[in-house]
N, C-alpha and C positions, 0 to 999 in steps of 0.2 A: 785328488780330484782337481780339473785344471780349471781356472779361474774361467770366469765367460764377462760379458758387461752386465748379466741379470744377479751376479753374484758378489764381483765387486763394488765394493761401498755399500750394498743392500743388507746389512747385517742385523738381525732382530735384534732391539733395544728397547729399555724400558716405556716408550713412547710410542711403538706400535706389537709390542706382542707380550700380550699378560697371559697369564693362567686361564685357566676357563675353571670357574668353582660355583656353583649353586648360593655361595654365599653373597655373591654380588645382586643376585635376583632379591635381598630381605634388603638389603642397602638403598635397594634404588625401590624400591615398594615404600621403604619409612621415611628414602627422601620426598618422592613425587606425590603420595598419596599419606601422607603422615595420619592425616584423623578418618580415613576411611576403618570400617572395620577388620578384621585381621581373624577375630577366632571369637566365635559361639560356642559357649560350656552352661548349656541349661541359661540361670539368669546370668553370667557372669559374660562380659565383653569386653575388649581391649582392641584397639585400633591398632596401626601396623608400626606406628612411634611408640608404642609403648610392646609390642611385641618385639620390636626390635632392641629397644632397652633390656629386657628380660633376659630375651640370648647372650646379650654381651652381659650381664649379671652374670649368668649360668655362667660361662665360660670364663669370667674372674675369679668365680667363687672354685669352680673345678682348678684354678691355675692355684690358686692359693692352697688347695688340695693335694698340691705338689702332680697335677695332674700335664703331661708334655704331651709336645709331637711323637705321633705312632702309639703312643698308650691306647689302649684299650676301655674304652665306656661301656657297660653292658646298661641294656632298661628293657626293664619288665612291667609296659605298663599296655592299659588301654589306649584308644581314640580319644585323647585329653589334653589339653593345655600345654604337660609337660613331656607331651610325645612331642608334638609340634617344634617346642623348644629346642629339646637332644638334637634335630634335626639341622639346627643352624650353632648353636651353642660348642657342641661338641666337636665339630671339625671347624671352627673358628680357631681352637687352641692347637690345631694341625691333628687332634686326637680321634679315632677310628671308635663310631656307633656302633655298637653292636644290639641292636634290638631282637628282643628272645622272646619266642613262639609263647604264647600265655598258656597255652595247653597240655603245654609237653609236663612231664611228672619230674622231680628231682633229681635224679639219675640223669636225664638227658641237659637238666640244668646245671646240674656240675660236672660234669662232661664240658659245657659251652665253655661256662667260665673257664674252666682250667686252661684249655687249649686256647682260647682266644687272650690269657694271661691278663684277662680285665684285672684292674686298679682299682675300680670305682664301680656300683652298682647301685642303678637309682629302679627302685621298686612298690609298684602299689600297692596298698595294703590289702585287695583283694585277694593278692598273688602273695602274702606273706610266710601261708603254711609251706608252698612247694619250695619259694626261696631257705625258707629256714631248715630243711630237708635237706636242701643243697649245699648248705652254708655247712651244715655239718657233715655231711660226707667229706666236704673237701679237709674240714679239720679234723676228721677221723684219718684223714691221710698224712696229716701234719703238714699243712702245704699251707702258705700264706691265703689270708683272707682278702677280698676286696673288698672297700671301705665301704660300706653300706648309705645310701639316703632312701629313704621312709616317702613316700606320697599319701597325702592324707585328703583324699578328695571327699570335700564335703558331698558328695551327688552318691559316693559309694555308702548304700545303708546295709550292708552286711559284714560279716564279722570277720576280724583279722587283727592281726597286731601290727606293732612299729616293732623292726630289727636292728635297725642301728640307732649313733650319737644325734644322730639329724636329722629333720623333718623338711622337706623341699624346699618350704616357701618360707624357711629361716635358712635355709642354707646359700638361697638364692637370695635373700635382702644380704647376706654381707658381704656382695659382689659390687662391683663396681659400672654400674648401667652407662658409664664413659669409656667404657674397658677398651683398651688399645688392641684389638685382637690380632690374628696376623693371618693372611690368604696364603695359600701351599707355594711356596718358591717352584712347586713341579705340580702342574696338573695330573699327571700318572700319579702324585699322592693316594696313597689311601685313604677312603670318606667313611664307610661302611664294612661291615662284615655281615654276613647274612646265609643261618645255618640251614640246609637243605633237608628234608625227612629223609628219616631211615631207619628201618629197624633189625636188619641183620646183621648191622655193623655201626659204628658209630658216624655220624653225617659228618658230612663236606663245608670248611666254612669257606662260602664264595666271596671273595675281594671286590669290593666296584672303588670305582676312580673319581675324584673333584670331574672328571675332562666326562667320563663317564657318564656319571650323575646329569650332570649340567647339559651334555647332549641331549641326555633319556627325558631329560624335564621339557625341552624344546621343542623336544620331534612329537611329545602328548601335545601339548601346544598345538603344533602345526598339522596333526592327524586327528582331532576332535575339535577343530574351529575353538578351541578355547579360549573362553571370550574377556576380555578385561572386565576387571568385578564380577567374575563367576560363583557363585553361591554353593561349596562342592559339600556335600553333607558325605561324612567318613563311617561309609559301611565297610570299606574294604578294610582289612586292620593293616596300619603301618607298621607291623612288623612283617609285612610280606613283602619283601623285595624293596622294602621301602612304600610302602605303599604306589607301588608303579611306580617311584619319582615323581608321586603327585606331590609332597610337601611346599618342592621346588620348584613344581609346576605353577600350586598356587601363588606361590610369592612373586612368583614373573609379573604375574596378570595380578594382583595384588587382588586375589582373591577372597574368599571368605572360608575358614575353612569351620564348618560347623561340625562341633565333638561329638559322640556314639558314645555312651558306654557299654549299652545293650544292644544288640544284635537280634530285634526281631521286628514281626510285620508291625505291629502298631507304634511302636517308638518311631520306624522308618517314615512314616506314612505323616504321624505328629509332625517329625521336624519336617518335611518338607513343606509342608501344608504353612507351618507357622512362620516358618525362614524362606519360605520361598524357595527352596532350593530347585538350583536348575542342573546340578549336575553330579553324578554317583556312579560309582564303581562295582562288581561284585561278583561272585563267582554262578555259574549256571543255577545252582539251587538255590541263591538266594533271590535270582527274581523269581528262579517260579515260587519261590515261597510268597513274594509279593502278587505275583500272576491269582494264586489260591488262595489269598484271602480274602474275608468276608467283605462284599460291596461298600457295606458301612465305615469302612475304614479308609477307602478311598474317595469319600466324598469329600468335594468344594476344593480339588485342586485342579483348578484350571488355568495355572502359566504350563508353559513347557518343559520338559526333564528329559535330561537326556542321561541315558546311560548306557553304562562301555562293561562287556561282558567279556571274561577270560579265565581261566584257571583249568576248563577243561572245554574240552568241544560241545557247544549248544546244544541241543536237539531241535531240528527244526520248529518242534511246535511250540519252544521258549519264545522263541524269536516272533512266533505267530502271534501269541498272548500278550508280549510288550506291545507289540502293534497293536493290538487290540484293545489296550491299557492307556493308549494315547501318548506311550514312552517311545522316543527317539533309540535306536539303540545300535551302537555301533560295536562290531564285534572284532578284539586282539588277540595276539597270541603270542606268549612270549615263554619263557623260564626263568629261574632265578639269576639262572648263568647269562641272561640278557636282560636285567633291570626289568625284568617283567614286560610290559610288549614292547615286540621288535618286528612285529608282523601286524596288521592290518585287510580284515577285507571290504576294502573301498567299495561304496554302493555307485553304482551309476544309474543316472535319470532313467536311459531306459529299460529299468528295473521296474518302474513304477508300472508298467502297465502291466504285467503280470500276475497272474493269480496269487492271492497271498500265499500258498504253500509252495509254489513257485522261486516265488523272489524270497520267502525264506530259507529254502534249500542253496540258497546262492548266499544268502547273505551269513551263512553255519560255516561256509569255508574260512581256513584261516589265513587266505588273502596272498599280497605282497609283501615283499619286505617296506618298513614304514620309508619314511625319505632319509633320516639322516643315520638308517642302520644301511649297511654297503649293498648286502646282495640276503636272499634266503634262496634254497634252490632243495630240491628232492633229488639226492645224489646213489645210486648207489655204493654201499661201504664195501665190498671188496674190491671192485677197479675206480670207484673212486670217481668216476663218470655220471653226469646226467640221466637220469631216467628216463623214457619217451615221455613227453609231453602228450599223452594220451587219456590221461584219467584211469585208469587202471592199473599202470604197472608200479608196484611200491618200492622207495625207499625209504632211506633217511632224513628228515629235513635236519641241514645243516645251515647255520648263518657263519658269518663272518663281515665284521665291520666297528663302527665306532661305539655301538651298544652291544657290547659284549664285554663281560668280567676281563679281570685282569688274572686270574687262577684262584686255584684252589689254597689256604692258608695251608701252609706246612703240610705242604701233597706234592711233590711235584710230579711223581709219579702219574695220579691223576689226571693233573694239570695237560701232563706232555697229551695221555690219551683223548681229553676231550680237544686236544685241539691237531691231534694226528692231521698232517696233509694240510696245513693250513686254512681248516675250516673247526667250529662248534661243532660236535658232535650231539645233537638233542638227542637221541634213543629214541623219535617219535616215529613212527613210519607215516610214512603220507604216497599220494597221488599229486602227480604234475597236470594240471588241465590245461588244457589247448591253447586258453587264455593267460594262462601264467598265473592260475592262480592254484596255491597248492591248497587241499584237501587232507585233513585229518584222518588216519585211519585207527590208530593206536600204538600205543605204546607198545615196544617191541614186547613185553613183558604178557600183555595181554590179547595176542593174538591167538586167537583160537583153533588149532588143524586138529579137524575132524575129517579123519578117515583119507589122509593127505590133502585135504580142501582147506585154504586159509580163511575161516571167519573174522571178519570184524564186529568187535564188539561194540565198539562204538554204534556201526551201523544196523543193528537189531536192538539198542540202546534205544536209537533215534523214532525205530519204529514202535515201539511200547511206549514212548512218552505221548505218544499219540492215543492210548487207549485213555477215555475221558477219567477211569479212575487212577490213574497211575500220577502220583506225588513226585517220587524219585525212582531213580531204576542203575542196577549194576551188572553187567552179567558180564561171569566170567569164567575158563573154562573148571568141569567138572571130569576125572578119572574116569572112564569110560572102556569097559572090556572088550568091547568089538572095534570103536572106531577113535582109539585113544583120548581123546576130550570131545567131548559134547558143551555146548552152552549150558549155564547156569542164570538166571535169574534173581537176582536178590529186589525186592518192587516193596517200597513205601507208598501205601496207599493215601491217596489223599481225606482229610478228617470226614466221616459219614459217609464215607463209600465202601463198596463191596465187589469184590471179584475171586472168583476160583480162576484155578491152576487151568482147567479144561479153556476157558473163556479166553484166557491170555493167551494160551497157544494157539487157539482159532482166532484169535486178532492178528497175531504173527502170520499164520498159513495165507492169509488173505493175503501178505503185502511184503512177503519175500518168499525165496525159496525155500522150501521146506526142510534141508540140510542144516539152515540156519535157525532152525526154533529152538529156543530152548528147551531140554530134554526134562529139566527141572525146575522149577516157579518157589521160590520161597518170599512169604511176606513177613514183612516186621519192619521197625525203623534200619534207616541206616546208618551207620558207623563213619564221621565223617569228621574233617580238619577244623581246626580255627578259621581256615579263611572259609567252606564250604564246600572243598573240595571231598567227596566221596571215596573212602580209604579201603582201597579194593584187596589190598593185600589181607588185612581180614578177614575180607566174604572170601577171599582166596583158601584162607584156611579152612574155614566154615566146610567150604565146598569139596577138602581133602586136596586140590588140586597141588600138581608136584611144585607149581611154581609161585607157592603160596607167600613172597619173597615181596620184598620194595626197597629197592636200591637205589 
């Protein structure tokens, strides 16, 4: 390359161009704001100078551990203190988090471990039977163990034991809270590993980057007004995606980040009410869980709350019911292969004048790409081309930009295909709208062709959450002799309500075409993820259907 005048003498140096790491965001939180608060755990508080002494503890005590750059951290914990921690602690020593699904069963937990070749594994004692499953499988293999630390949270009153020589909060005092830690010589460093579901095959672990992270924590920043001293109460569990990149989000804005152990309406509704919280995260069924519950439980919160809805596509009348709840609610849309949102649907003022069901049909879309991810576009995957921008015609939405994984661990194969052509391949199919903003239709997986017509199931999803008694709802296709898949229905009713199979289909006839009704109505709970997410592959079998499959 020939020299020019913009290139001569203009040479990056240590003086204008560092790394970009999420770890700078806890640095400048515990310099600027040292005695504001940092983290709420029940009664227990610690400001962001003493959160920040803890991390650099963690990260002396794992070095002493014989713990290095690129090693592998596994943690198997709750919304607690010592997730928080992992979070800055662990890539302090240049070493890669791997935070593990609390749900998943033993098998899929020595699965992680082996392949993610963790060193070190910090675990709560709630989760001590599944780890201890896993611990011996991998020693029924004869395969080296990883060192085990014990979390003993006074708040956890159910039963379990201690697996390893250490207990957290002695393994953390023989750390050095002065610890000289060290930031990634390479922002492409690896921060995270973060394993995908799957059950016909063993899952994908997804890489994200310090450069990665530290975008993703920015662009939540700059796409949620996230406000300095934000009071974020942790419904979403930080083992998903990292919890959006909120950890790192919070420490920017030297927020607050108040602990969850429990995941229901009234604990939700306590912390806010008592911490003031103004801001929360969660997947569709966990507001309308808060939407349906008892009035009594939402009394005397009167500041503002806002909250950011993702993990699958709204239903319009979620959206209606936040509103109606007095909750702000901004809706994202990402994957695990994009730090969680990488998309956005921006409201605009003249939004407001329109009818609520309206402006929530606009505001169910999953938007633009946010600002500091490149592009999101609905392409189609054989030429590879844009779709019309018409609202109807489907592709694939594909991203491509600075919030996107770095591949798959020890996949390349995979690697190369999700990123064929120079873009993410998500598997979602969507619609391009006039305005550029794409529309969710489904997952390539669950689209429905009845009698060669493509159902969306999403969108007879959307209509049923509209029936007053309908809780949750999943429909997905059902084997069908005439016209190869029919709809299926899976409907969690909301508590003291009632409805037949005949009622729901005549809710349906009213408000789509009749092709689209489900041909069959089944009620019961549904079968669904740690974060909320409604696990379709299940009812998929339930239902007999051929692509009873999650990949």
């Amino acid at each position: 390359m020939s020299e020019s005048i913009y290139t001569e003498g203009l040479e990056k140096n240590p003086a204008n161009y560092i790394s970009q790491t999420p770890i700078r965001f806890i640095e400048r939180a515990a310099q600027v704001y040292p005695y504001k608060t940092a983290v709420i755990h029940g009664e227990l508080t610690r400001t962001w100078a003493e959160t920040f002494s803890r991390c650099r503890q963690l990260a002396s005590a794992l070095s002493k551990a014989g713990i290095k750059r690129f090693d592998t951290v596994a943690v198997m914990l709750p919304n607690t203190p010592p997730m928080v921690e992992a979070h800055f602690g662990i890539p302090m020593l240049g070493a890669v988090l791997c935070a593990l699904n609390t749900r998943l069963d033993s098998a899929a937990i020595a699965f992680m471990l082996e392949h993610s070749e963790a060193k070190l594994v910090i675990v709560d004692k709630e989760y001590s039977a599944v780890m201890k499953g896993a611990l011996e499988r991998i020693a029924q293999e004869k395969k080296s163990l990883p060192l085990v630390i014990d979390v003993d949270d006074p708040l956890f009153t159910g039963s379990g034991s201690l697996l390893g020589k250490h207990e957290y909060e002695a393994f953390v005092a023989q750390g050095d809270p002065h610890f000289a830690y060290s930031l990634p010589p390479d922002e492409w460093d690896s921060i995270c590993l973060n394993y995908t579901s799957g059950t016909t095959g063993n899952p994908k672990g997804v890489v994200y980057s310090h450069r990665g992270a530290y975008t993703n924590a920015i662009s939540n920043i700059l796409e949620w007004d996230f406000p300095r001293h934000a009071v974020y109460l942790w419904v979403l569990p930080m083992f998903h995606c990292n919890g959006w990149c909120f950890p790192w989000a919070i420490a920017a804005r030297a927020g607050i980040n108040v602990c969850l152990r429990r995941i229901d309406a009234p604990h939700i509704f306590e912390a806010i009410r008592k911490n003031k919280v103004t801001h929360y995260c969660g997947a569709p069924i966990v507001h309308n869980m808060l939407i349906n519950a008892p009035n009594d439980l939402k009394k005397d919160i009167h500041h503002g709350v806002s909250a950011m809805v993702a993990g699958a596509a709204p239903p319009a009348a979620m959206i209606e019911g936040m509103e109606e709840m007095g909750f702000d609610i901004t809706h994202v849309y990402g994957l695990t292969e994009t730090y969680g949102p990488a998309a956005i649907c921006v409201k605009h003022t003249a939004w407001d004048d329109l009818e609520v069901g309206d402006r929530a049909a606009l505001n169910a879309r999953q938007g633009v790409s946010c600002t500091l991810q490149d592009s999101i576009s609905v392409i189609d995957p054989q030429t590879m081309q844009p779709v019309p921008a018409d609202g109807e015609t489907m592709g694939e939405i594909m991203f491509r930009g600075n919030i996107t994984m770095k591949g798959y661990l020890k996949n390349k194969t995979a690697t190369q295909e999700a990123f064929a052509d120079g873009w993410f391949h998500s598997g979602d199919l969507a619609v391009m709208h006039p305005d550029g903003y794409v529309k969710l239709k489904d997952r390539s997986k669950d689209i429905i062709i009845s009698g060669g017509e493509n159902i969306s199931s999403i969108e007879v999803e959307d209509v049923l959450y509209r029936h007053p008694a309908v809780l949750a709802v999943a429909v997905v296709a059902k084997p069908d002799a005439k016209w190869g898949e029919t709809p299926c229905a899976f409907i969690e009713l909301k508590s003291g309500a009632n409805a037949t199979a005949e009622e729901i289909q005549a809710h349906c006839k009213k408000n789509m075409a009749h092709f689209k009704v489900p041909r069959a109505v089944v009620f019961g709970e549904l079968p669904k993820t740690a974060t909320g997410k409604i696990q379709k592959y299940e009812l998929r079998k339930r239902a007999g259907s051929a692509t009873a499959i999650d990949v």
